[in-house]
C-alpha positions in Angstrom: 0.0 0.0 0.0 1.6 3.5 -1.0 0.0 6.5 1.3 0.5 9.6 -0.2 -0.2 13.3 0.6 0.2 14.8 -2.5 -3.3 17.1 -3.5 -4.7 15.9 -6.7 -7.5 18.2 -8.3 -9.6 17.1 -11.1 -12.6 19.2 -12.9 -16.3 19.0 -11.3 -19.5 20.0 -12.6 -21.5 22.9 -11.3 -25.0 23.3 -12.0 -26.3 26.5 -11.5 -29.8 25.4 -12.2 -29.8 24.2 -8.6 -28.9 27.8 -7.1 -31.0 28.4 -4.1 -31.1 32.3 -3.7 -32.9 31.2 0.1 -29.6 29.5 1.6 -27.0 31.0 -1.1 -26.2 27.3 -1.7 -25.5 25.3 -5.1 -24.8 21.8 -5.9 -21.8 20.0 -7.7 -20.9 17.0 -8.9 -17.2 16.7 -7.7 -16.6 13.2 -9.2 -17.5 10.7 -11.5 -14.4 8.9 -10.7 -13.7 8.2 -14.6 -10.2 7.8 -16.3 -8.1 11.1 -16.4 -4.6 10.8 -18.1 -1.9 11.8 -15.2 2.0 11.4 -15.1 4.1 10.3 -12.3 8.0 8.9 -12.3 7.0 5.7 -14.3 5.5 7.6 -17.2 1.7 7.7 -18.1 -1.1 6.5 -16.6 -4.7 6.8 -16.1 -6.1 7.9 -13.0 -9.4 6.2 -12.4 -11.1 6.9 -8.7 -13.6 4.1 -7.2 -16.8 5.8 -6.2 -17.7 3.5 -3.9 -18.8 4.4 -0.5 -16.3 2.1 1.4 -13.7 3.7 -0.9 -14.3 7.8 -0.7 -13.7 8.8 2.8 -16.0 12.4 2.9 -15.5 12.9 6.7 -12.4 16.4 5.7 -15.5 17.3 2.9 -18.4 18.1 5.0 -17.6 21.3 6.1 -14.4 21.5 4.5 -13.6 25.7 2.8 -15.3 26.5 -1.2 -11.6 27.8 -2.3 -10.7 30.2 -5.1 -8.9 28.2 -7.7 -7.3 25.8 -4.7 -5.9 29.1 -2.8 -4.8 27.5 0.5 -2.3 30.1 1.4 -3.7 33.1 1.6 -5.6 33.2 4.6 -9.4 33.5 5.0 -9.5 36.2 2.0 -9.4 33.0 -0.5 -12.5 31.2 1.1 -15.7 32.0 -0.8 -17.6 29.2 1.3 -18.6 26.0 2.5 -19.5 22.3 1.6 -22.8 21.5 3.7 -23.5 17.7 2.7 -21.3 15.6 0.4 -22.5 11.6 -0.5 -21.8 9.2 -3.4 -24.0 7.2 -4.9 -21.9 4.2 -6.5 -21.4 6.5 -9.8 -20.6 9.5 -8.5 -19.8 12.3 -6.1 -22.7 14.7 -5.2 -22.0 17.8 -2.9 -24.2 21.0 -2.1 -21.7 24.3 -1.3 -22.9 27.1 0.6 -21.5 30.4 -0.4 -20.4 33.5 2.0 -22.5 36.6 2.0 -19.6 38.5 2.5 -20.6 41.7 1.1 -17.7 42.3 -1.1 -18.5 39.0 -3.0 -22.1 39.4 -4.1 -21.1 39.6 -7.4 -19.4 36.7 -7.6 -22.7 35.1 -6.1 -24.7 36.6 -9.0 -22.3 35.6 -11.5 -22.4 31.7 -10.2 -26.2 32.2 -10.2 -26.2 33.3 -13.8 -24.1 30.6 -15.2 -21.0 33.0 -15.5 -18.2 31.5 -13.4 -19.2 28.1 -13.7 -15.9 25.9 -13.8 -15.6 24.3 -10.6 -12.6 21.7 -9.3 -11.9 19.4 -6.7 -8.6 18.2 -4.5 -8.2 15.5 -2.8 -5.5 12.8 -1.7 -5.6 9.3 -2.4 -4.1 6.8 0.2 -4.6 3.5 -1.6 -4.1 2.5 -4.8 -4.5 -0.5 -6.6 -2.6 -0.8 -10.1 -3.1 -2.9 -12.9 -1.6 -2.9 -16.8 -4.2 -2.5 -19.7 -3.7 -4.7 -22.7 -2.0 -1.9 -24.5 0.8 -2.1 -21.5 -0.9 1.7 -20.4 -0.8 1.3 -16.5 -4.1 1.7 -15.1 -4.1 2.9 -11.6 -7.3 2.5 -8.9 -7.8 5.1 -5.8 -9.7 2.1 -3.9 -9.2 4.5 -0.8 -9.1 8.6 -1.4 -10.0 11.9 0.1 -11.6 14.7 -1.0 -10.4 17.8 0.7 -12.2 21.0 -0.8 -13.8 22.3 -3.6 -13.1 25.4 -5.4 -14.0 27.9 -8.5 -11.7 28.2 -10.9 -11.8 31.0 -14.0 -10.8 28.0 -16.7 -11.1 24.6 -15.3 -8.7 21.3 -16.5 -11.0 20.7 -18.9 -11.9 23.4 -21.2 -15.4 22.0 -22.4 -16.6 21.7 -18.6 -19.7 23.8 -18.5 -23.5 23.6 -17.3 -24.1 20.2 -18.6 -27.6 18.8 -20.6 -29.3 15.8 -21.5 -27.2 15.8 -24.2 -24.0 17.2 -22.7 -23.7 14.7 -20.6 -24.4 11.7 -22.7 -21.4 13.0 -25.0 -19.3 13.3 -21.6 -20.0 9.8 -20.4 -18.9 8.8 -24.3 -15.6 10.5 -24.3 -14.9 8.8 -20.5 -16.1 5.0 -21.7 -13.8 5.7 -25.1 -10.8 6.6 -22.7 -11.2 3.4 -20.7 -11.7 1.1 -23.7 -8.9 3.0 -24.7 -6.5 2.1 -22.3 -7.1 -1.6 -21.8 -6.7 -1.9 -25.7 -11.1 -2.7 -26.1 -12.6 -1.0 -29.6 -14.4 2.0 -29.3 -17.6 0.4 -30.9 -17.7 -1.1 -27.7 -17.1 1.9 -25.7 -19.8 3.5 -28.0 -22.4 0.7 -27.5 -22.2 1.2 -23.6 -22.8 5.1 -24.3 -25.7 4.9 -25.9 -27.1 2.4 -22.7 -26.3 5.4 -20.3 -24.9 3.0 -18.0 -23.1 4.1 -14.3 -19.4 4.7 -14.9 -18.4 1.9 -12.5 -20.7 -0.7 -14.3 -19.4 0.7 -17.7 -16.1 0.6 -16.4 -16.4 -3.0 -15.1 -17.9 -4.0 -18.4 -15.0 -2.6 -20.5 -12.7 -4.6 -18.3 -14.7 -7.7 -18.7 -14.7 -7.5 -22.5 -10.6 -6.6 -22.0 -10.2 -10.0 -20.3 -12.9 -12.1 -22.9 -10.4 -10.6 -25.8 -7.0 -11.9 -24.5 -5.6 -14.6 -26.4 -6.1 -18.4 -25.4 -3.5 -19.8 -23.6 -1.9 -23.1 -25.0 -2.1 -26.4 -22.8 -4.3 -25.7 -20.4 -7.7 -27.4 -19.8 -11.1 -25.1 -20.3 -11.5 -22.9 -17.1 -15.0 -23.8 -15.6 -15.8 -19.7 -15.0 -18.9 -19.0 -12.5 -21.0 -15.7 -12.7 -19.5 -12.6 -11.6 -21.5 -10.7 -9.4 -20.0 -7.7 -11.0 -22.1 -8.5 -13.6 -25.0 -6.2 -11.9 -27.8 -8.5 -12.6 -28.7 -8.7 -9.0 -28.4 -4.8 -8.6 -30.6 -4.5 -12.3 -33.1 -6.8 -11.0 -33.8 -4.8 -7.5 -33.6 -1.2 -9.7 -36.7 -3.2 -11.5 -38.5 -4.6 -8.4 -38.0 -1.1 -6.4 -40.0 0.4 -9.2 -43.1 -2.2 -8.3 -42.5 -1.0 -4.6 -42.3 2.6 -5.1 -44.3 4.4 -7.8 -42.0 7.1 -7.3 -39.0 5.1 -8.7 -38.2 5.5 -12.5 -35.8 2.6 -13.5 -32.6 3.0 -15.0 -30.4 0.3 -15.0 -33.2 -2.2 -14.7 -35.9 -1.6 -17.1 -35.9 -5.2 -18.1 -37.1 -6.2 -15.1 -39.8 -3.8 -13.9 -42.9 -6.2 -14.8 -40.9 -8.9 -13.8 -43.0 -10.8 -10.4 -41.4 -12.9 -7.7 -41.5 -15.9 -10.0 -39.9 -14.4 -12.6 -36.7 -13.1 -10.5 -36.6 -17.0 -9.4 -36.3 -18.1 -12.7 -34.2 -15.5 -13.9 -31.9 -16.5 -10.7 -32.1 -20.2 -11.1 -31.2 -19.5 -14.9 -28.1 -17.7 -14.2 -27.1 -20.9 -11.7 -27.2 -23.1 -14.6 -30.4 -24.7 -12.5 -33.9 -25.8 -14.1 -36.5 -23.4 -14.3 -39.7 -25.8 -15.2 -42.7 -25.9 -12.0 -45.4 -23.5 -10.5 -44.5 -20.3 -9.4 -44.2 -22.1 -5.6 -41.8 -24.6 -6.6 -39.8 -21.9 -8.8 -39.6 -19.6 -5.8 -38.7 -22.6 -3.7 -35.9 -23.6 -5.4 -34.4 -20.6 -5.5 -34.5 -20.1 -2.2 -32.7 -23.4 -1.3 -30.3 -23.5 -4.0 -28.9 -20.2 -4.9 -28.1 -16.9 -2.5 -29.3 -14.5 -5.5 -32.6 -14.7 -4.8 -32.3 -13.3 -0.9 -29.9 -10.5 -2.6 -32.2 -9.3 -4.8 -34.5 -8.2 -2.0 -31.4 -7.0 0.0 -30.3 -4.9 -2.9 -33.8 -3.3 -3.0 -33.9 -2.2 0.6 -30.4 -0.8 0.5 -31.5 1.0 -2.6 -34.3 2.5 -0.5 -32.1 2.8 2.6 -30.3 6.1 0.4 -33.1 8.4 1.0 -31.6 8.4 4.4 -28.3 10.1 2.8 -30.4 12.3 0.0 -33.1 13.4 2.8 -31.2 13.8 6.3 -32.7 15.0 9.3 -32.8 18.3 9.9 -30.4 17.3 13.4 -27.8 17.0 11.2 -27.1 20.1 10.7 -25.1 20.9 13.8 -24.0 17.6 14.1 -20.2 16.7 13.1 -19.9 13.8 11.3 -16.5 11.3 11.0 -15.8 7.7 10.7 -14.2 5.5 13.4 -12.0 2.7 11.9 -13.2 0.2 14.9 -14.7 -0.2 18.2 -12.7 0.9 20.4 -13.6 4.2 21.8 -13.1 7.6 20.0 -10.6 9.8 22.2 -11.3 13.5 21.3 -8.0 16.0 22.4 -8.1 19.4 22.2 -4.4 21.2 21.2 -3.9 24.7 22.6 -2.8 27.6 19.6 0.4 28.1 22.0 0.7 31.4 23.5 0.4 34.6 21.7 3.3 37.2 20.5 5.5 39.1 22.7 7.1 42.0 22.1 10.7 42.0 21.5 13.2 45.0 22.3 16.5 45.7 20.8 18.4 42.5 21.1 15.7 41.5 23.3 15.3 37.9 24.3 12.3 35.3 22.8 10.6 33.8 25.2 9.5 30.6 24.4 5.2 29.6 25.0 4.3 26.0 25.4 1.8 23.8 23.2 -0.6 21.5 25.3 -3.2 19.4 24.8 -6.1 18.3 27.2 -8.7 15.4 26.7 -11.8 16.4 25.6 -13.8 13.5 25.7 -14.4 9.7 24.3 -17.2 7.9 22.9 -17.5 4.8 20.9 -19.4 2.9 17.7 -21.5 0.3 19.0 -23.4 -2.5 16.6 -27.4 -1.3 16.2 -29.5 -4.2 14.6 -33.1 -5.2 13.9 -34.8 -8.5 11.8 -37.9 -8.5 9.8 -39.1 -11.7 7.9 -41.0 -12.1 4.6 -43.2 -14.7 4.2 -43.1 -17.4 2.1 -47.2 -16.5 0.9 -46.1 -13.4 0.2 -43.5 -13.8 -2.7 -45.7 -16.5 -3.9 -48.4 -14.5 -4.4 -46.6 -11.2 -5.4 -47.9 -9.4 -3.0 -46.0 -5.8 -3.2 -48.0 -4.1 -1.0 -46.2 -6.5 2.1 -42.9 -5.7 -0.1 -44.1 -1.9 -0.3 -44.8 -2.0 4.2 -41.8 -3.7 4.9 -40.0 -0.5 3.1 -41.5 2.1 4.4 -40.9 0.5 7.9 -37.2 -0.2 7.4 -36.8 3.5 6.1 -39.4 5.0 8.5 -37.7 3.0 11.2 -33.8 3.6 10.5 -34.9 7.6 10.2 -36.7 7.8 13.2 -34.7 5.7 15.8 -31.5 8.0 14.4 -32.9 10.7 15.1 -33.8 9.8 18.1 -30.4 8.4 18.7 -29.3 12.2 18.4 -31.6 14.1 20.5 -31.6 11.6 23.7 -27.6 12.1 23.1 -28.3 15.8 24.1 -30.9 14.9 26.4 -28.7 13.0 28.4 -26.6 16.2 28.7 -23.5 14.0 28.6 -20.5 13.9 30.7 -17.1 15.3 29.3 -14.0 14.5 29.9 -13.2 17.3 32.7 -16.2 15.3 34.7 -18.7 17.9 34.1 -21.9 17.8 32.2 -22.0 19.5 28.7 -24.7 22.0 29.6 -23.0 23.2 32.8 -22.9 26.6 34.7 -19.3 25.7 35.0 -18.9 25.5 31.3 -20.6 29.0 31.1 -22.9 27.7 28.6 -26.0 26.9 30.8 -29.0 29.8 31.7 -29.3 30.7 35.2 -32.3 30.5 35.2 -35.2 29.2 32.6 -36.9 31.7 30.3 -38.8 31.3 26.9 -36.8 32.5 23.3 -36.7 35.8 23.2 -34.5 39.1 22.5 -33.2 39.3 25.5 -33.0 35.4 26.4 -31.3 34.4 22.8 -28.6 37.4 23.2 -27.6 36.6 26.5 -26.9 33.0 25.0 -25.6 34.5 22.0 -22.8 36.5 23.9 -22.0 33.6 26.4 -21.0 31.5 23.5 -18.8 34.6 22.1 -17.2 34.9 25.1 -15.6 31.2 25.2 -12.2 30.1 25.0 -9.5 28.4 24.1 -7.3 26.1 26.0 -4.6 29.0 25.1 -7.2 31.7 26.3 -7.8 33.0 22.8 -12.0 33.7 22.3 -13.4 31.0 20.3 -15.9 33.3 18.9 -18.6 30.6 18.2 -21.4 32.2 16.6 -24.8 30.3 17.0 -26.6 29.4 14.0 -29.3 26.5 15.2 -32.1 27.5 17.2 -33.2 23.3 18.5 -36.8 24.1 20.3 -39.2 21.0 21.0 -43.0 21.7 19.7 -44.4 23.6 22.6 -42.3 26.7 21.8 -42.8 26.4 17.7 -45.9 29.4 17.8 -43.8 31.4 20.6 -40.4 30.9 17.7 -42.7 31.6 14.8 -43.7 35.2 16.9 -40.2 35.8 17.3 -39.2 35.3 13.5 -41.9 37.1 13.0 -40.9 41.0 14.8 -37.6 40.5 12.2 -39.5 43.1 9.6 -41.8 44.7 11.9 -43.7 48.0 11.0 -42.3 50.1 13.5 -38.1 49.9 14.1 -38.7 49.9 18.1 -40.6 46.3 18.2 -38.1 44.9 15.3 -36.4 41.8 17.1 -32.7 41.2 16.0 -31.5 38.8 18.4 -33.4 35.8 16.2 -31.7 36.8 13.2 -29.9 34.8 11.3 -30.7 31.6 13.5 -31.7 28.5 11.5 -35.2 27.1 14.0 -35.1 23.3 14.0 -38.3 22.0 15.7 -37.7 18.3 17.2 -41.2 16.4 19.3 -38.9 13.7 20.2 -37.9 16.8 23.1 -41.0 17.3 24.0 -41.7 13.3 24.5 -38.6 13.2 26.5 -39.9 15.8 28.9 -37.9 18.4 27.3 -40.9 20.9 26.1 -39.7 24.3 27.3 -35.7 23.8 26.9 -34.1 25.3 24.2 -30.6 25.2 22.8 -28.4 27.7 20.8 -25.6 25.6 18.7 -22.7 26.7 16.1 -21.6 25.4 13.4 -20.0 22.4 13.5 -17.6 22.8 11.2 -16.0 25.6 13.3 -16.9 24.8 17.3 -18.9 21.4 17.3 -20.7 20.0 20.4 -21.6 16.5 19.3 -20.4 14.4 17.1 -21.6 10.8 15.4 -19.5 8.5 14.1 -19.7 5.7 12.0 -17.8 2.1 10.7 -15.2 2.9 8.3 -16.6 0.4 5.2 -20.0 0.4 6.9 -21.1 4.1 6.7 -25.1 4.2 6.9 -27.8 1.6 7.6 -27.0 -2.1 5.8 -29.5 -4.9 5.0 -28.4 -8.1 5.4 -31.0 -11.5 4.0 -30.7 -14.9 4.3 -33.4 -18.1 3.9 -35.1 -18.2 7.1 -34.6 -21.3 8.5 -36.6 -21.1 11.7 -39.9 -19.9 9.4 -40.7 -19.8 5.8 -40.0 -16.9 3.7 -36.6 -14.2 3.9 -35.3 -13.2 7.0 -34.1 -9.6 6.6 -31.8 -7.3 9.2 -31.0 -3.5 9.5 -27.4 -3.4 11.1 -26.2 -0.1 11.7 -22.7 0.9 13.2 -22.5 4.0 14.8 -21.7 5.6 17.9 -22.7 9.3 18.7 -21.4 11.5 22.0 -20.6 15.1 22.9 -17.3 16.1 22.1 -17.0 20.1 23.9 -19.2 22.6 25.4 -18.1 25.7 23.7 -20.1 25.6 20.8 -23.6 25.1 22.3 -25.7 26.8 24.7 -29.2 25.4 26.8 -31.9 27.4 28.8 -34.1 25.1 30.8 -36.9 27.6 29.7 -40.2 28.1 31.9 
């Protein structure tokens, strides 16, 4: 394994069609992961980045600085904003950036809202690579394990046809990527041109190319004929659930599975049993039967369409989130969190004077661990025979429902529980300075007291933290009193105008109110600059997994949620409760 630091950038796409004017924020694609010609001390190669979500490590991109043109040296000056939420969906790499409202750069926010400056890169490191030769001896090198760091605007990005992208744009730029692959591993471009016109994923087209590579190499003399089994990179089992999850979800236009969207439960069976080389002659019982006892595919199907369904927990996150920090923990053991101290600040120096020399320490913030979450479901036997969706269709919006709902809940009994930190005192804390002396509803003069407590915090160097709040948490009973507050911001006379409120972001949470919480309130920063809490998740195993299997003890599919993660507070300084009235 070869761990490198350099920063690699590559173009993105920004779409400015997505521009919302409310939050200033836009979203990019920052990577399709497909081939890019690079050079290193061996010659050529092509660069080709797996966009799987064990492979992409987006814990440094959420919340990481929106550069100009990868300016990391000149101070705050070169930041023009945020990234909010960054996922990847198998194909590619989806972000949403936030811009500043700095004054001085609301041109440049108009000109990104018009489709002006529009060319848009990424940098990131990769750690791991893995490195094969294509049949024209071009080395083809893998980042199975990478990094995006930040994202920035660039006046003329790496590729100079980069632009706003259409239908058709981006049907030509999937072309040119599938011709440079073929390319590379010595496949025709017919080929390459074939899988185009498909619109196929660029990790399915990619593994497709490969597979026709291989299938083109020359026989090899005095060898027996290689018995060669179906290889699940194939994607029948993940084109079969795009088909089914289009039965179970009206909402669901299939792509990569079209062929199988009037398919029933019978069918996938036969198509499974077909593909093991098995009969497929009998009723639609004994099909399904048989399937179930003599080939896994079947159970995977289903598992593939639940995970499918699982994503709308990345596209649609709860609202908690958003002053939540987010990382991955690489096992069980538990998280230690350290805080390192700036050093002391500058002293003068006379004529000849002497330096005095400061000290850097570091103090133990707190610790928290992952811990294995779980939960089986079954599917009955009667209910694949008789192709019943609507049990398919329940089971899916419970595993979804379910997984959202006991996260978030996860989350708020975190801050419930007020944890205990590392010093041996509770988050929310008079000691802490971040605790009401005593309990008031939101108001101008409530919400500015919190606002300047969190101001006033430091360091471990005694340097101000500045946190500025920006999440207003309020269970349900104080949503009308909120509402009235947000309401004074543009009042009709300047003396009842209400300013402490602005620029707060109100997130309204029951699961408070049903943990006796209904007239606390909390003030919290943003995470990416003085976090509170922080959840954490498997390295490999980010987000909820579904796992199937014949169920032996009753008929039908067993199916379970497993879900690694561990969530705790991390420091005080960024947060602020009042106990309310």
């Amino acid at each position: 394994m070869t761990i490198t630091e350099e920063l690699y950038t590559r173009n993105a796409a920004l779409e400015p069609a997505t521009f919302n004017a409310d939050r200033n924020s836009v979203q990019v694609i920052f990577s399709t992961g497909a081939g890019v010609l690079r050079r290193d001390f061996e010659g050529e190669f092509l660069e080709v980045l797996d966009m799987g979500a064990a492979s992409v490590d987006l814990s440094q991109l959420r919340g990481a600085p929106v550069l100009d043109s990868h300016n990391r040296l000149s101070g705050v000056a070169a930041v023009l904003g945020v990234v909010d939420e960054a996922a990847v969906d198998g194909a590619r790499g989806l972000a949403t950036i936030r811009l500043s409202q700095r004054p001085e750069l609301a041109g440049f926010r108009r000109d990104v809202q018009d489709g002006i400056i529009r060319s848009v890169s990424a940098g990131y490191t990769v750690e791991k690579w893995a490195t094969v030769k294509g049949a024209d001896g071009v080395r083809v090198k893998t980042g199975t394990r990478w990094t995006p760091k930040e994202i920035s605007f660039t006046a003329l990005g790496a590729d100079p046809g980069a632009r706003t992208r259409s239908k058709e744009d981006f049907t030509m730029d999937m072309q040119t990527q599938y011709r440079s692959i073929a390319q590379a591993v010595g496949v025709p471009m017919e080929f390459a041109d074939g899988l185009a016109t498909r619109n196929l994923p660029v990790d399915e087209a990619r593994s497709s190319i490969v597979r026709e590579a291989a299938r083109l190499l020359p026989p090899v003399e005095n060898r027996a004929p290689a018995i060669v089994s179906r290889d699940a990179a194939d994607g029948l089992i993940s084109r079969m659930a795009d088909g089914l999850q289009s039965r179970i979800n009206s909402r669901h236009v299939p792509t990569e599975g079209r062929e199988f969207a009037n398919f029933t439960m019978a069918d996938f069976a036969r198509r499974c049993l077909e593909a093991d080389g098995r009969g497929t002659l009998g009723t639609r019982s004994e099909l399904i039967t048989r399937a179930m006892h003599t080939t896994s595919d079947f159970s995977l199907i289903l598992g593939q369409l639940y995970n499918k369904e699982l994503l709308a927990l990345r596209t649609n996150p709860s609202p908690l989130l958003q002053f939540w920090k987010r990382a991955t923990a690489d096992d069980f053991r538990a998280r230690q969190l350290l805080e390192i101290s700036d050093g002391s600040g500058l002293l003068e120096v006379g004529e000849a004077g002497e330096v005095k020399h400061g000290t850097i320490t570091e103090k133990e913030l707190s610790s928290y661990r992952v811990k294995s979450f779980a939960r089986g479901f079954n599917i009955s036997f009667q209910a694949l025979v008789n192709d019943d969706m609507g049990a398919l269709s329940d089971l899916s919006m419970k595993l979804t429902r379910g997984a959202r709902q006991w996260f978030a809940g996860l989350l708020v009994d975190t801050i419930v529980a007020n944890p205990i930190l590392a010093d041996g005192v509770a988050v929310f804390h008079a000691s802490h300075g971040n605790l009401a002396a005593s309990g008031a509803v939101p108001g101008e003069v409530t919400i500015g007291a919190g606002k300047l407590a969190m101001r006033v915090q430091t360091d471990l160097s005694g340097n101000v933290v500045d946190a500025t709040p920006q999440f207003l948490l309020i269970p349900a009973a104080l949503e009308a009193t909120v509402d009235k507050l947000l309401a004074t911001l543009y009042p009709t006379q300047p003396s009842e105008a209400a300013v402490a409120a602005r620029s707060l972001t109100p997130i309204v949470d029951p699961r408070l109110d049903a943990a006796g919480q209904s007239t606390a309130w909390y003030l919290f920063a943003d995470p990416a600059i003085a976090p509170v809490f922080e959840y954490s998740e498997l390295s490999g195993h980010e987000g909820p997994q579904v796992e199937t299997r014949q169920a032996f003890p009753n008929l039908g599919t067993e199916i379970r949620v497993v879900w690694h993660v561990g969530a705790g507070a991390i420091d005080s300084r960024g947060g602020y409760k009042n106990a309310g009235v």
